[in-house]
C-alpha positions in Angstrom: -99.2 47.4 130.7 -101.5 50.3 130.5 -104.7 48.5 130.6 -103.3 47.1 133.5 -102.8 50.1 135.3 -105.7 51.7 134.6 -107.5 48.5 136.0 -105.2 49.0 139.2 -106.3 52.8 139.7 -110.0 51.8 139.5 -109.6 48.8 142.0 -108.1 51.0 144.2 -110.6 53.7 143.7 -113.4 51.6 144.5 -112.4 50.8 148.1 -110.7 54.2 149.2 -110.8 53.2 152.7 -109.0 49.5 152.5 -106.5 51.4 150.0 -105.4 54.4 152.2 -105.2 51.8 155.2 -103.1 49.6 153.3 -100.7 53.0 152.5 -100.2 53.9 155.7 -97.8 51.3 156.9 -95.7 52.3 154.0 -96.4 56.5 154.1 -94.9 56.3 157.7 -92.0 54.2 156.3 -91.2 56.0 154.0 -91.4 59.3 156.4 -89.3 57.9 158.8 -86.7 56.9 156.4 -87.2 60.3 154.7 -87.2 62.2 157.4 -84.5 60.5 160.2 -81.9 60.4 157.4 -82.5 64.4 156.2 -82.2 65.5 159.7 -78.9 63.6 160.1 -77.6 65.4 157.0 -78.7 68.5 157.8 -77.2 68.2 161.2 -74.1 66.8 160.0 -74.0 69.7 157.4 -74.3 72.4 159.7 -71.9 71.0 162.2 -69.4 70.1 159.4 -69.7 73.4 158.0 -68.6 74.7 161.4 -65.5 72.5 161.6 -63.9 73.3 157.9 -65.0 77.3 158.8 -62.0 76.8 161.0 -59.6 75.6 158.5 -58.3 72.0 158.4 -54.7 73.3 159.4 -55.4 73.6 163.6 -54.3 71.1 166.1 -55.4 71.6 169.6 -53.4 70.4 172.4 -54.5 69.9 176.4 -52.2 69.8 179.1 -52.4 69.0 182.8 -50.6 67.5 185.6 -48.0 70.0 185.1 -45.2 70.1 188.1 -43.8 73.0 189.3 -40.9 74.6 187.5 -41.8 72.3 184.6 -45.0 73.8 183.5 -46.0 74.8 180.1 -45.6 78.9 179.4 -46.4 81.5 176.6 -42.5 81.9 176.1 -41.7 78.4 175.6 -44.2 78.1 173.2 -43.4 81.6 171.5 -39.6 79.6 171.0 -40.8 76.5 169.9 -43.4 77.9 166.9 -40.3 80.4 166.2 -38.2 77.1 165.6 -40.5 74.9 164.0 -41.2 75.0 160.1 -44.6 72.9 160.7 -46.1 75.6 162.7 -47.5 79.1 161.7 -48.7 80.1 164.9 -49.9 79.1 168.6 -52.5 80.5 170.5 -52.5 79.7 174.6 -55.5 79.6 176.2 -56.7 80.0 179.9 -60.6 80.0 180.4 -62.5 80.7 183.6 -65.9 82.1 184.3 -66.3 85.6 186.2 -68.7 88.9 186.5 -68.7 91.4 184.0 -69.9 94.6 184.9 -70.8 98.0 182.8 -72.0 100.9 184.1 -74.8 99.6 187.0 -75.5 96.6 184.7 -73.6 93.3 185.4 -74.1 89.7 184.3 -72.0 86.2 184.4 -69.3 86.0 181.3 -67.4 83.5 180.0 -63.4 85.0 180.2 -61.0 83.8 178.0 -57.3 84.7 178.0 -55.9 84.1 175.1 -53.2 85.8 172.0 -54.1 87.3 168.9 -53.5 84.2 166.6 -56.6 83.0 168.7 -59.2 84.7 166.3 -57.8 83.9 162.9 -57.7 79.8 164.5 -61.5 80.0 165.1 -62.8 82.4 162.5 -63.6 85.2 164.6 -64.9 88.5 162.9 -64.3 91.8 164.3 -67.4 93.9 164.1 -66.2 97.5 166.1 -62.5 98.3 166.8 -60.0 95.7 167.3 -58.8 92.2 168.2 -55.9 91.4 170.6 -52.5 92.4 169.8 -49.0 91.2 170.7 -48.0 94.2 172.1 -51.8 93.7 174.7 -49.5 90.4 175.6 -46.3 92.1 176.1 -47.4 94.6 178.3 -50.4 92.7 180.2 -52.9 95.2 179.1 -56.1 95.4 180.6 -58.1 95.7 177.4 -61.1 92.9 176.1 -62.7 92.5 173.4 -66.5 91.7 173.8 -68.8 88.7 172.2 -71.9 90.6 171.0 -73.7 88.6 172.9 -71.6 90.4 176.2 -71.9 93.9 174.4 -75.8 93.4 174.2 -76.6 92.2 177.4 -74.0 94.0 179.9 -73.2 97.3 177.9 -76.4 97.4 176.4 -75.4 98.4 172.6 -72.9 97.2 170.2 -70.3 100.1 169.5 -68.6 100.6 172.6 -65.6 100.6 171.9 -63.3 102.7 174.6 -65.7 102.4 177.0 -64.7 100.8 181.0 -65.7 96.8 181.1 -65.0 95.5 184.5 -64.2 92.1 185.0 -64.5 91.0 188.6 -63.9 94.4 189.9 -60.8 94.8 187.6 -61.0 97.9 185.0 -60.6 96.9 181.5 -60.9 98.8 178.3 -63.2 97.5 175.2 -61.1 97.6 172.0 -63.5 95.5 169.9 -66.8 93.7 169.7 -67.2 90.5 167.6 -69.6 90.1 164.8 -72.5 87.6 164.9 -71.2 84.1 165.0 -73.5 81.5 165.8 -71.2 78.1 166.5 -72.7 74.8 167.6 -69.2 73.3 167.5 -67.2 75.4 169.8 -70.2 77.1 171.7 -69.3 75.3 175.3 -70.9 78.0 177.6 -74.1 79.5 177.0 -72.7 82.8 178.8 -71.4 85.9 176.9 -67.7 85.6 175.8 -65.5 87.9 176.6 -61.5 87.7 175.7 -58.6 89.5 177.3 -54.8 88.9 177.1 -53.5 85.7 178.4 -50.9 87.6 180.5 -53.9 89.9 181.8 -55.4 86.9 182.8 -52.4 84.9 184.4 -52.1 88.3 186.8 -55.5 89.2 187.3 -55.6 85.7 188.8 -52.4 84.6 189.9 -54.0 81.3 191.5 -54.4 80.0 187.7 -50.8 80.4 187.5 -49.0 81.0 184.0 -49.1 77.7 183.1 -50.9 76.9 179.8 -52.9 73.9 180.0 -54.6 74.1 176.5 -53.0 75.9 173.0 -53.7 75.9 169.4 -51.6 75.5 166.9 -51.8 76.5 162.8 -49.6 75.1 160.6 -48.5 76.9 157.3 -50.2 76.5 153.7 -49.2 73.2 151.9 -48.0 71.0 155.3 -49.6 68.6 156.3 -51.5 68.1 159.1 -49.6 64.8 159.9 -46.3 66.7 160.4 -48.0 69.9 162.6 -49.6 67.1 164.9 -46.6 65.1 164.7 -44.4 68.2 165.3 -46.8 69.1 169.0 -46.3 65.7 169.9 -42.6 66.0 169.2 -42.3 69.2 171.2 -44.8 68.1 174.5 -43.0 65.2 175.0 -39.3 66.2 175.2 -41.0 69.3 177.3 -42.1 66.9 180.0 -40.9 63.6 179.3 -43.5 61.5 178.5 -46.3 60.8 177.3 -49.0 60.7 179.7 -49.7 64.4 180.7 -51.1 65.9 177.6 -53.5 64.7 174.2 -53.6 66.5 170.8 -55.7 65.9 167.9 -56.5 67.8 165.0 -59.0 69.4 163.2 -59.3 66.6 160.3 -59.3 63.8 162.4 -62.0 65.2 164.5 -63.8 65.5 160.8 -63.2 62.0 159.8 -64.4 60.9 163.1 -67.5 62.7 162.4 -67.9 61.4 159.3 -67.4 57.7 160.3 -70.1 58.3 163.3 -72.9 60.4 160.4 -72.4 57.1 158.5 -73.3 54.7 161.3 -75.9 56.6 162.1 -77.4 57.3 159.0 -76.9 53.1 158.3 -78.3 52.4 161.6 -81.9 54.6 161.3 -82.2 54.0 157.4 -82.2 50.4 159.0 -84.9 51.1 161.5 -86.8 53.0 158.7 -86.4 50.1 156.0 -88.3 47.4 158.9 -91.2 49.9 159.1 -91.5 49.6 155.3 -91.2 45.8 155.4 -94.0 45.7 157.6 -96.4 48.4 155.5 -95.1 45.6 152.3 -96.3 42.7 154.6 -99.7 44.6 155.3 -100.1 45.3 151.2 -99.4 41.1 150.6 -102.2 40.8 153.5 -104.7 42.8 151.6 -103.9 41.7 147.9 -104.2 38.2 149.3 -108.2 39.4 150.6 -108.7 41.2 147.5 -107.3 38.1 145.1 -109.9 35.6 147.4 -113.2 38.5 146.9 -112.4 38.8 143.0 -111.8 35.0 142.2 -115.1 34.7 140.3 -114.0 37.7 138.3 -110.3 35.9 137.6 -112.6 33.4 136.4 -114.0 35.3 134.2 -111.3 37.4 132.6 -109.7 33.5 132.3 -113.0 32.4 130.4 -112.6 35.4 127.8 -109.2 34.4 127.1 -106.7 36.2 129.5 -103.9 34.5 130.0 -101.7 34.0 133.6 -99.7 37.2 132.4 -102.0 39.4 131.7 -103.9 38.5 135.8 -100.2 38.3 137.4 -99.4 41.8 136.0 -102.9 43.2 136.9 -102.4 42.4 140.7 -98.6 42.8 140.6 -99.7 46.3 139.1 -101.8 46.6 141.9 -99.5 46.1 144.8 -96.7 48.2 143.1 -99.3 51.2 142.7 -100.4 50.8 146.5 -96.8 51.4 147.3 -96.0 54.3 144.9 -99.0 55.9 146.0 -97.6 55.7 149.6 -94.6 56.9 148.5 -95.8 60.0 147.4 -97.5 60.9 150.2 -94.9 59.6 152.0 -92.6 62.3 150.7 -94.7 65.0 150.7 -95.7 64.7 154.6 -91.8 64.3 154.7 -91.0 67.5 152.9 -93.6 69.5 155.3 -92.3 68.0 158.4 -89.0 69.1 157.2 -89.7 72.9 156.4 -91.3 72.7 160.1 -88.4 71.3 161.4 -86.1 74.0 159.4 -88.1 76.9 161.2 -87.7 75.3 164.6 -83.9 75.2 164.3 -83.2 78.2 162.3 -81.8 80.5 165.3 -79.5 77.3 165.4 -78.1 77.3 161.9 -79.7 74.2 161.0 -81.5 73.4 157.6 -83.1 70.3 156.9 -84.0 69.5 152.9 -85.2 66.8 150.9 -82.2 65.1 149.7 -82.7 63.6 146.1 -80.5 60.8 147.2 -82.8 59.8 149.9 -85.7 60.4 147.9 -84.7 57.9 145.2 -83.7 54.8 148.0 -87.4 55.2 149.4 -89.1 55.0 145.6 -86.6 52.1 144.8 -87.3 50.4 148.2 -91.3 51.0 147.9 -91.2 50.0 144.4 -89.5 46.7 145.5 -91.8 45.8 148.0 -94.3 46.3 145.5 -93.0 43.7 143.6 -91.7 41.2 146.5 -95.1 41.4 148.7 -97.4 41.5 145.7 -95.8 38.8 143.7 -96.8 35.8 145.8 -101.4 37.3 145.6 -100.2 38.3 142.5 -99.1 34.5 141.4 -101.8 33.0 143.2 -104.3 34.6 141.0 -103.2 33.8 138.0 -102.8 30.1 139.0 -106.2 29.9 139.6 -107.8 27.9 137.1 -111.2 29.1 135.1 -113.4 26.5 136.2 -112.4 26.3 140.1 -112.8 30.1 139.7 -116.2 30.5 138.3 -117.7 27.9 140.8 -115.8 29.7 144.0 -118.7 30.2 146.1 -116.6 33.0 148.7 
């Protein structure tokens, strides 16, 4: 065996060219296997990272073609959640886009009317001051609290808390900025964020009217996210009668989803990736075939001196199965530098991309097998080869 592969590395060695030529197909095999399937898990990470940093215990319901005198409103939910053992707590929502001004310097926002229970839900930190209250509901107050991203770019600094926000020419108060909180899940506008009280909102801009056409809902420790959702369902369609004016689905069926579609996709480029190393294994059988028809005087040889058909079907097997470790190993390593590049790209995103040992073992397994399929057949052929045909080969 280790004669064998010493023979291997110095048949390789003495045609450097034809060897790393013969690699190749496999080295960008194996990176795209490598490389397609570590950026699928580090997306999937990332994003599934954002989804459970919400807590699995949120439903989120939309409403629309709501009637008049029949719609949806803050105290009718307040009633329901009071009544309801499956639910903690529900959080209305009315969203909109408007101009935010401080001081001479104004900009686009992204205006959210919402309640309090609104930044537990989605994980919102408070970086200066305060969140909502009840008591901002109550009464309609005009206070916000700002994104940091709306502190920076319209206020120009971060604490600035108690100073005048105006929001379409309306006069708010800031009683808290938000910490940093990068989310690729529940980012949907690019503008800065900035969150007031739903009844604020509902009279700022009567022509939204108070009817709520999107809530969340929590439901307490230890129930189960079948009875919450089953619980909104319950409630939306006694409210209105049927069936076909609202959806709700919750947090861990958006996770399973996720995970069904990571899976297919992961199945589906490993695929692609395996066909690129079938072909580098076809182009190794193509080569061990050449090198078995330029070395048959030397089979015939090795034959004469008393090797046996093992001994040549190992030392061309070895051969093959050498060619596509070596590729391998490159393989990887281009993989794990196209990786760290990829994982400085995307870092403002949240996203990491790493070698996954998982990953890393399939592609040696895989190359190591088409080692052995692809260089079986040369590998046969030689030691088939009888001395005497072998010695008089005139190639």
């Amino acid at each position: 065996m280790i004669s064998s592969f010493k023979m291997a590395l110095r048949s390789i060695g003495s045609n450097k060219m034809r060897a790393a030529l013969t690699m190749l197909g496999i080295i960008i095999g194996v990176m795209a296997l490598v490389v397609l399937v570590s950026l699928v898990n580090g997306a999937t990470s990332t994003v599934t990272d954002e989804v459970s940093s919400l807590g699995s215990n949120y439903v989120d319901a939309y409403v629309w073609q709501q009637e008049v005198g029949s719609s949806l409103t803050v105290n009718d939910l307040k009633k329901w959640a009071q009544e309801n053992d499956n639910v903690e707590a529900v959080a209305p929502i009315n969203r909109g886009s408007a101009k935010g001004k401080a001081g001479s310097s104004s900009d686009d926002i992204d205006l959210i009317g919402t309640m309090p229970a609104y930044a537990d839900i989605n994980g919102l930190t408070i970086e200066y001051g305060r969140y909502l209250k009840n008591t901002d509901v109550d009464n309609a107050s005009r206070v916000c609290v700002l994104s940091k991203q709306a502190a920076e770019q319209i206020v120009g600094y971060t604490d600035c808390v108690g100073e005048d926000f105006s929001i379409d020419g309306m006069r708010y108060t800031i009683v808290g900025v938000l910490g940093e909180k990068t989310s690729l899940v529940y980012s949907s506008s690019r503008l800065a964020t900035v969150y007031i009280p739903f009844t604020s909102f509902t009279r700022q801009y009567p022509q939204s009217g108070s009817a709520i056409s999107e809530f969340y809902v929590t439901a307490p420790e230890g129930t189960k996210m079948a009875d919450a959702e089953a619980a909104v369902n319950d409630f939306l369609y006694n409210f209105f009668g049927s069936s076909d004016g609202y959806w709700v689905y919750s947090m861990d069926v958006m996770e399973d989803a996720m995970g069904s579609v990571t899976n297919i996709l992961k199945i589906l480029l490993g695929g692609i990736a395996s066909i690129s190393l079938i072909v580098g294994g076809i182009g190794i059988m193509n080569i061990m075939l050449v090198t078995v028809t330029e070395r048959t005087r030397e089979i015939g040889i090795r034959k004469a001196i008393g090797a046996d058909r093992g001994t040549i079907l190992l030392q061309f097997l070895m051969e093959a199965v050498v060619l596509c470790m070596l590729g391998c190993v490159i393989g990887i390593f281009l993989s794990w530098c196209i990786l760290r590049l990829a994982s400085t790209i995307a870092a403002d995103a949240g996203l990491q991309f790493a070698l996954s040992g998982g990953v890393v073992a399939l592609a040696a397994i895989f190359c190591f097998a088409i080692g052995v399929i692809f260089g079986l057949y040369p590998a046969n052929k030689a030691a088939k080869m009888k001395p005497i045909d072998a010695l008089h080969y005139g190639g």
